[in-house]
N, CA, C and O atoms as a MOPAC input file, in Angstrom:
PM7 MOZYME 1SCF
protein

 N     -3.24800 1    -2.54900 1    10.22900 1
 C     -4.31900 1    -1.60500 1    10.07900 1
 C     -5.51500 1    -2.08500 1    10.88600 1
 O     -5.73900 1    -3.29500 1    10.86400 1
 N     -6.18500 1    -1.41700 1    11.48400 1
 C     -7.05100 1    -1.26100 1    12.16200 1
 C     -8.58400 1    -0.53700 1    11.64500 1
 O     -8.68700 1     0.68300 1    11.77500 1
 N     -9.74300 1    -1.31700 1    11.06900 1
 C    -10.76800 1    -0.90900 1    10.75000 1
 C    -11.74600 1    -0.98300 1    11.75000 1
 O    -11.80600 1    -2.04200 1    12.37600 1
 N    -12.51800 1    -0.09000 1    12.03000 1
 C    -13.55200 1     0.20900 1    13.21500 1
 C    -14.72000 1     0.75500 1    12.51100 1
 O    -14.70000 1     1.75900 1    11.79900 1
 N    -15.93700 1    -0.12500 1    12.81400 1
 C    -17.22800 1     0.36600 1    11.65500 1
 C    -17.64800 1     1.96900 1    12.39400 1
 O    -17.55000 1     2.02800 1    13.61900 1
 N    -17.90800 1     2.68700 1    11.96300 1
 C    -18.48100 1     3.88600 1    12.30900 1
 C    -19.86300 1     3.56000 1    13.34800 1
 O    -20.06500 1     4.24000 1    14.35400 1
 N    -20.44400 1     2.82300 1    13.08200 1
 C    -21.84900 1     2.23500 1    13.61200 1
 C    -21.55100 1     1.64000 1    14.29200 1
 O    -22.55300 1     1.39200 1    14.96200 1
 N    -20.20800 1     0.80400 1    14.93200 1
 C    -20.10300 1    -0.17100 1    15.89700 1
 C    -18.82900 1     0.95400 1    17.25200 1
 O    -18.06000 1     0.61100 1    18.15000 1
 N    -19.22300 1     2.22400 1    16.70500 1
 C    -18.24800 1     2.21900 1    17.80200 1
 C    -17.02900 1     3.70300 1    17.21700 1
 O    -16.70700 1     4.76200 1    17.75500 1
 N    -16.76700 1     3.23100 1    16.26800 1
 C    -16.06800 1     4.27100 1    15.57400 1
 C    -16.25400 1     5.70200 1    15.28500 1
 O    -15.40400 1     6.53500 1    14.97200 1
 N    -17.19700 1     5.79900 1    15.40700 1
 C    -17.85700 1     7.37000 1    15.12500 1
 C    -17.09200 1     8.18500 1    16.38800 1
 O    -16.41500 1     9.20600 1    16.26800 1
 N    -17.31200 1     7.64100 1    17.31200 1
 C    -17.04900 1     8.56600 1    18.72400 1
 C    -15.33900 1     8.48500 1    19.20400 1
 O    -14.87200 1     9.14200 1    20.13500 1
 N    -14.55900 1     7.53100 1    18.34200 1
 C    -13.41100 1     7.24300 1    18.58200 1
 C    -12.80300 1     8.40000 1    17.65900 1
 O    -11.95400 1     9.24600 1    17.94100 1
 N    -13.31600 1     8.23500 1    16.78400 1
 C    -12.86400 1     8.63700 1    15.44200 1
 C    -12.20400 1    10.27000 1    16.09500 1
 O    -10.98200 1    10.41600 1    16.06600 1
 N    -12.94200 1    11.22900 1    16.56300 1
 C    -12.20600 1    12.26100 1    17.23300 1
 C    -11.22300 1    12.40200 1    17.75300 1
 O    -10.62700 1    13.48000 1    17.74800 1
 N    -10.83300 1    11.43100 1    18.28800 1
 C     -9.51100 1    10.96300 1    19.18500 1
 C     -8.84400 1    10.87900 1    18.43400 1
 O     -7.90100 1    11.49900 1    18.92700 1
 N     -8.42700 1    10.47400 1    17.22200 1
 C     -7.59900 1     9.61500 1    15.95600 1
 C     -6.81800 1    10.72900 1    15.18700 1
 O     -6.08300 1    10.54900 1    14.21600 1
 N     -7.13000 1    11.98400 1    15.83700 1
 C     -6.54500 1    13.25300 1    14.83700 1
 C     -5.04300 1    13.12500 1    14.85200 1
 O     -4.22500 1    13.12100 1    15.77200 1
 N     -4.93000 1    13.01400 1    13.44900 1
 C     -3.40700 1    12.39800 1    13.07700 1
 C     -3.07500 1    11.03200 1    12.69900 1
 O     -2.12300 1    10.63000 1    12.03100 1
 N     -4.04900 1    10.37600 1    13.25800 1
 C     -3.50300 1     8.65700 1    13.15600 1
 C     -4.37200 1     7.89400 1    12.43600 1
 O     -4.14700 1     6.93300 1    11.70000 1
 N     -5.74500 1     8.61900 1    12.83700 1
 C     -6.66100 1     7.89300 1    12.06200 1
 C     -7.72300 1     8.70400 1    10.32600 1
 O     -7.71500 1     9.86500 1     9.91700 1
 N     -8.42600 1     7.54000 1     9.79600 1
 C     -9.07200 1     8.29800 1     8.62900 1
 C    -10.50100 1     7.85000 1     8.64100 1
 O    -10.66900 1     6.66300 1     8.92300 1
 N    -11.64200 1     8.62800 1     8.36900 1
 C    -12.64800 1     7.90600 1     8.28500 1
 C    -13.36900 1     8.18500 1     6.91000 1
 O    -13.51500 1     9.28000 1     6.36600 1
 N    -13.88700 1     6.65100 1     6.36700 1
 C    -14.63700 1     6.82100 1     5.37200 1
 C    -16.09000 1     6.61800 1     5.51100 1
 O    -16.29200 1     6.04200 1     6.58000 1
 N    -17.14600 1     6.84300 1     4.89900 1
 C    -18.34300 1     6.03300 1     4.56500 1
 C    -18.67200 1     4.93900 1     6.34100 1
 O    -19.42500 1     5.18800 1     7.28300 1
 N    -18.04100 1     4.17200 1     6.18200 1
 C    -18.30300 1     3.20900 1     7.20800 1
 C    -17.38100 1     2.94100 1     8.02200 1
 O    -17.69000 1     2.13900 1     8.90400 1
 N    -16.18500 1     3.40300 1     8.02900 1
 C    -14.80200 1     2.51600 1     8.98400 1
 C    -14.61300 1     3.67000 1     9.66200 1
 O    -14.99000 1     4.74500 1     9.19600 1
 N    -14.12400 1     3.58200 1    10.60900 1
 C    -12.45900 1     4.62400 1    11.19600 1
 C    -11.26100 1     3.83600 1    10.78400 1
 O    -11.29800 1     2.71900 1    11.30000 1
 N    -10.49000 1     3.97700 1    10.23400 1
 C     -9.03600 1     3.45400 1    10.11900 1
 C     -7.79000 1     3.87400 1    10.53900 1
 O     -7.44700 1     5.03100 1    10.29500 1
 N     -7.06600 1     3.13000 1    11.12500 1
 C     -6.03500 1     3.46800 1    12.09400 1
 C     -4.86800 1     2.78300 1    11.75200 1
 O     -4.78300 1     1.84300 1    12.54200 1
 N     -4.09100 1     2.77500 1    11.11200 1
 C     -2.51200 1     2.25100 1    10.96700 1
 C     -2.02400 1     1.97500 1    11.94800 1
 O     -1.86600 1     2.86300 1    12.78500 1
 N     -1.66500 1     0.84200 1    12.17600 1
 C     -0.90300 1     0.81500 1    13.42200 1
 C      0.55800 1     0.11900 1    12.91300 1
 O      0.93300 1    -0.89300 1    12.32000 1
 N      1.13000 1     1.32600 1    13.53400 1
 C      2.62200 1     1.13600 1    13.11100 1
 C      3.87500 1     0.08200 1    13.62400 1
 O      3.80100 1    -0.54400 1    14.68100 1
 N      4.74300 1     0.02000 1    12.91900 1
 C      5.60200 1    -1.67200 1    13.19000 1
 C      6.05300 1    -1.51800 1    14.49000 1
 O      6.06600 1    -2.51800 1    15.20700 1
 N      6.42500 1    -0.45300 1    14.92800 1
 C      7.03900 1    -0.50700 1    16.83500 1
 C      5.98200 1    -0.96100 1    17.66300 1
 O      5.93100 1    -1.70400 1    18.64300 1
 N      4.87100 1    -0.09600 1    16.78500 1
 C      3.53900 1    -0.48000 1    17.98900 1
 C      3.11700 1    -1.89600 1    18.03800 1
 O      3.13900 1    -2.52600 1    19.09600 1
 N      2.74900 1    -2.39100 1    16.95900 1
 C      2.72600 1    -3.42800 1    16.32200 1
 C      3.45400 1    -4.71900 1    17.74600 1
 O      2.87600 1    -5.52200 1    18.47700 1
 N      4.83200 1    -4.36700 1    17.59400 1
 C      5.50900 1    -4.99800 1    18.49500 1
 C      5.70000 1    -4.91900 1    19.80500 1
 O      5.94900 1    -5.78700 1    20.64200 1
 N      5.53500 1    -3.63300 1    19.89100 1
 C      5.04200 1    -3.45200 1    21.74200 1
 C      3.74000 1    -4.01200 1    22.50400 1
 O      3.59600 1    -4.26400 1    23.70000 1
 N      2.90900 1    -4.11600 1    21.51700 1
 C      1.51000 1    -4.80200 1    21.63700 1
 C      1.82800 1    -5.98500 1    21.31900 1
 O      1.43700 1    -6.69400 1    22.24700 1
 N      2.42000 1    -6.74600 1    20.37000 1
 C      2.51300 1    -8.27100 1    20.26500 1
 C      1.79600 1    -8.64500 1    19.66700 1
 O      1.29200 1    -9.76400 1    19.76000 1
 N      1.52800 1    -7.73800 1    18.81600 1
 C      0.32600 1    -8.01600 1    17.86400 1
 C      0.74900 1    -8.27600 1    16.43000 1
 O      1.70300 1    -7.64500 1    15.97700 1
 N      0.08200 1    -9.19400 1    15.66000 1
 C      0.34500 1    -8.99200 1    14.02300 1
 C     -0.96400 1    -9.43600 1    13.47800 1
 O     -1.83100 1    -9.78200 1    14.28100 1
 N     -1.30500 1    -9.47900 1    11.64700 1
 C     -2.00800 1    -9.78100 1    11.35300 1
 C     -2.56000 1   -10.70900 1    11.91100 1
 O     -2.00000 1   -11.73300 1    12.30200 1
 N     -4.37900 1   -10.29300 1    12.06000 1
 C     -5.12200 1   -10.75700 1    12.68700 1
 C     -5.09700 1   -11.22400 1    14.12000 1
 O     -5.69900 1   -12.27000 1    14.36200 1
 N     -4.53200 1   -10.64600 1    15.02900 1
 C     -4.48200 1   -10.36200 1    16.26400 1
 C     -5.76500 1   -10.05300 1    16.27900 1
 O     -6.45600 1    -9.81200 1    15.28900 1
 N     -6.34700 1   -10.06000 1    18.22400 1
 C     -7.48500 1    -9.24200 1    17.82800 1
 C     -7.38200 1    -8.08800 1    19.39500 1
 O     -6.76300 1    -8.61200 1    20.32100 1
 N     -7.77700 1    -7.05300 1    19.60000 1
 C     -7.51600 1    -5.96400 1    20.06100 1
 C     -8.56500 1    -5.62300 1    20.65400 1
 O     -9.66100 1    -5.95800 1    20.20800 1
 N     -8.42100 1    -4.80200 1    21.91000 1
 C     -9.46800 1    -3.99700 1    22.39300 1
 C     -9.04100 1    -2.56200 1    22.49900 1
 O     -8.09100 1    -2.03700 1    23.08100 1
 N    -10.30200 1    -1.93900 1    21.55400 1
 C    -10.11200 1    -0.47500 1    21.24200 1
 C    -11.05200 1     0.31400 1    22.74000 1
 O    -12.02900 1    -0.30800 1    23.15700 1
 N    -10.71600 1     1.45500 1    23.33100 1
 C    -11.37400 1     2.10800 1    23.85000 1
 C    -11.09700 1     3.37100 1    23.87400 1
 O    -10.32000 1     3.90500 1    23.08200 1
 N    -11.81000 1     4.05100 1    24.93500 1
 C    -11.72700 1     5.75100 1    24.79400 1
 C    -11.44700 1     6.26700 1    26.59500 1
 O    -11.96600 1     7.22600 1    27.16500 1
 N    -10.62900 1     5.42700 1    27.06900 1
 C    -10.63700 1     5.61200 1    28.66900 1
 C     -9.81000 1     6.53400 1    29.02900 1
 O     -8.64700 1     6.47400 1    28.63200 1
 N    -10.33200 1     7.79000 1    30.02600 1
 C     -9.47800 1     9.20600 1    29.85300 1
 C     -9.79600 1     9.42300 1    29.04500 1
 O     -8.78400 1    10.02500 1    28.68700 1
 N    -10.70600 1     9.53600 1    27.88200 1
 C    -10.73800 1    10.51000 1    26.88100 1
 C     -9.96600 1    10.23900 1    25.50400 1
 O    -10.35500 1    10.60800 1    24.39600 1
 N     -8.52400 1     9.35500 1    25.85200 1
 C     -7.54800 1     8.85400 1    24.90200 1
 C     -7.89000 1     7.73000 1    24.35000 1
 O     -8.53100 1     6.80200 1    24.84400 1
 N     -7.31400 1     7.87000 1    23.00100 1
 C     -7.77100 1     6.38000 1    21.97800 1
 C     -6.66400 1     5.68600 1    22.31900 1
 O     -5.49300 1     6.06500 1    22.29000 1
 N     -7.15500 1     4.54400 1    22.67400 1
 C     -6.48200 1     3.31500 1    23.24300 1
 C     -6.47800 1     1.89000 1    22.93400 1
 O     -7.52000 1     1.27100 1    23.15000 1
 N     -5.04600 1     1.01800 1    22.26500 1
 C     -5.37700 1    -0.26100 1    22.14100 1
 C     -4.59700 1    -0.98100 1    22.69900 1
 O     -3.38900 1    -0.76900 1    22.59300 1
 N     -5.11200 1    -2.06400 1    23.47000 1
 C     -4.50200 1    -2.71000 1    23.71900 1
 C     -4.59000 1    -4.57700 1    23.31100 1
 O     -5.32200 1    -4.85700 1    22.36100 1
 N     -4.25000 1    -5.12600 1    23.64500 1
 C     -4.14100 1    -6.83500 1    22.81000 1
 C     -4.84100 1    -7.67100 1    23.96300 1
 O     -4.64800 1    -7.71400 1    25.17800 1
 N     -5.44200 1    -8.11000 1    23.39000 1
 C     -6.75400 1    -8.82700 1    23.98900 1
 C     -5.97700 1   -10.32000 1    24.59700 1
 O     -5.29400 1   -11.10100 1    23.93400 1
 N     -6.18700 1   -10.37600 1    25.46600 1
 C     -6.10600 1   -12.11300 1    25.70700 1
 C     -6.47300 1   -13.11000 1    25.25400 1
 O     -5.92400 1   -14.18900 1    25.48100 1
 N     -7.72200 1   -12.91700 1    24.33700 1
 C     -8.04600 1   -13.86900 1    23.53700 1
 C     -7.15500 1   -14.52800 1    22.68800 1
 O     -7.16800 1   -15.72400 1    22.39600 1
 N     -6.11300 1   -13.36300 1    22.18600 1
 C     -4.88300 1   -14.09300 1    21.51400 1
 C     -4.16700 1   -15.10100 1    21.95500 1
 O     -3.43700 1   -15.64400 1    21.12600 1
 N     -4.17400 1   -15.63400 1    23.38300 1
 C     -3.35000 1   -16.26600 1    24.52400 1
 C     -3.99300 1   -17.73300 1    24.32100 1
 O     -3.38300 1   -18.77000 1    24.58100 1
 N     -5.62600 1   -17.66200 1    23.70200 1
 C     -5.70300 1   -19.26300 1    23.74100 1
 C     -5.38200 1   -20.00700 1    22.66700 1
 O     -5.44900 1   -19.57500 1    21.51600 1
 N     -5.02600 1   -21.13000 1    22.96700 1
 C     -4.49500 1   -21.99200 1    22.26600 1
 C     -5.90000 1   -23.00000 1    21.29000 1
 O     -6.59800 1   -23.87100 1    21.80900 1
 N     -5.96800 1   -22.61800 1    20.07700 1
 C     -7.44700 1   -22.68400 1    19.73300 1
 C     -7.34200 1   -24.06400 1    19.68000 1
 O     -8.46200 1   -24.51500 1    19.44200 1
 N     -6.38900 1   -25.08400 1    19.80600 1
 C     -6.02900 1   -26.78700 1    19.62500 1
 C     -7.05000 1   -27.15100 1    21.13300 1
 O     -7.69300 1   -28.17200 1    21.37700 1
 N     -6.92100 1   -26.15000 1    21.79300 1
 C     -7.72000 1   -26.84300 1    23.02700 1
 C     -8.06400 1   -25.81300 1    23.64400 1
 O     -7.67500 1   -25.50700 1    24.77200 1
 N     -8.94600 1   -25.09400 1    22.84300 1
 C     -9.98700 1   -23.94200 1    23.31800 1
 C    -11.51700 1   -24.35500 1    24.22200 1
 O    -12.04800 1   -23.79300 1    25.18000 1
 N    -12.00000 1   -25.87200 1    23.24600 1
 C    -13.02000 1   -26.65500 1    23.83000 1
 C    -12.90000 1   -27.09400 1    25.17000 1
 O    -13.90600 1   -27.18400 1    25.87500 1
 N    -11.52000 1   -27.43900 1    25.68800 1
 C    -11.56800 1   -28.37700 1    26.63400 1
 C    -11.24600 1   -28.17700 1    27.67400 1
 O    -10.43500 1   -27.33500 1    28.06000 1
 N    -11.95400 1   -29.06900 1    28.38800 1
 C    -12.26100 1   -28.16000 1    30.38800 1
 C    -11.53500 1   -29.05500 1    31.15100 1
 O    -11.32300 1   -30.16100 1    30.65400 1
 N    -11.00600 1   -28.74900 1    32.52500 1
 C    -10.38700 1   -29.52500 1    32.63600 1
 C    -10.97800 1   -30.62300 1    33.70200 1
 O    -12.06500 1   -30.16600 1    34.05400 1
 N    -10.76000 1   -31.78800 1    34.32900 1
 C    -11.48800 1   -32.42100 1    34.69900 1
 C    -10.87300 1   -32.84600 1    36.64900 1
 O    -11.54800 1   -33.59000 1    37.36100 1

């Protein structure tokens, strides 16, 4: 699942989401389903970049997932 604050962004996505997504009070929420899930390479707490490019709601999996946080600090010499 996918929560998006209304105030950070979500409000304007939220149109796009017809069918997939729900909005309450403060979130957009978006299920993201187990195929997708796996086509993205994503699982709990992954972290994602949502956008609206073309007009279409779009996620894709951030690279940030790629570092290795054991040696996120260290540069190389």
């Amino acid at each position: 699942m996918l929560r998006i604050p209304l105030e950070g962004g979500g409000r304007e996505l939220a149109a796009l989401t017809s069918g997939i997504g729900e909005t309450d009070e403060e979130y957009l929420t978006v299920v993201i389903l187990p195929w997708l899930a796996e086509k993205l390479r994503i699982g709990p707490g992954s972290l994602v970049v949502v956008d609206n490019i073309e007009g279409k709601f779009r996620i894709t999996r951030s690279a940030a997932n790629d570092i290795d946080p054991l040696h996120a600090d260290e540069t190389e010499h």
